[in-house]
C-alpha positions in Angstrom: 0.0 0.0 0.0 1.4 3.2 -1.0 2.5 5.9 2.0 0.3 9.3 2.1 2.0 12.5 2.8 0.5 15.6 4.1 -0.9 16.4 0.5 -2.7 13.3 0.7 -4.7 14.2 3.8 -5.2 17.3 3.1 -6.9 16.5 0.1 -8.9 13.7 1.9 -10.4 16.6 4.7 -10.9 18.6 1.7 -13.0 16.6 -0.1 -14.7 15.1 3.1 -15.5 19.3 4.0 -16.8 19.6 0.4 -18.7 16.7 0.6 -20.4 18.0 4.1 -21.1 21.6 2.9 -22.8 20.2 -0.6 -24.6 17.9 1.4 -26.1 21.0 4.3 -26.5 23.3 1.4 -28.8 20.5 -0.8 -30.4 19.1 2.4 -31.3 23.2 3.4 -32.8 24.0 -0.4 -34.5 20.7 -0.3 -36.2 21.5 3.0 -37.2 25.5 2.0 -38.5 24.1 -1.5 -41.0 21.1 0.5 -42.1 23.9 2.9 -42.8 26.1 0.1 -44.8 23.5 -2.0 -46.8 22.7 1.4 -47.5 26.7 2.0 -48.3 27.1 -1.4 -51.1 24.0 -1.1 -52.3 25.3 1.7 -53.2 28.4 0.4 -54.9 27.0 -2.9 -56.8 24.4 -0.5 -58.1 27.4 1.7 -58.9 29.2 -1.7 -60.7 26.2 -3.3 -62.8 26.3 -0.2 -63.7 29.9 0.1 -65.1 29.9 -3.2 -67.1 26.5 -2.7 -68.8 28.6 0.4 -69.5 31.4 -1.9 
């Protein structure tokens, strides 16, 4: 098995930080987007039934 140097490592945290970040930052628009789609049927639900009362 080959030897890793300091390059190595620091290239492995690197990519193991990028991967993390990618993964909040996806996992955050994901989770506005849902709560948006849900807000959004809400308010066409409370629409659809205020003009079935009408």
């Amino acid at each position: 098995m080959a030897k890793w140097g300091a390059t190595e490592y620091f290239l492995l945290a690197f990519n193991i930080c990028a991967i993390y970040l990618a993964y909040r930052f996806i996992n955050f628009r994901l989770t506005s987007k849902l709560e948006e789609v849900e807000n959004r049927q809400i308010k066409s639900a409370q629409r659809q039934k205020k003009t079935k009362l009408e």
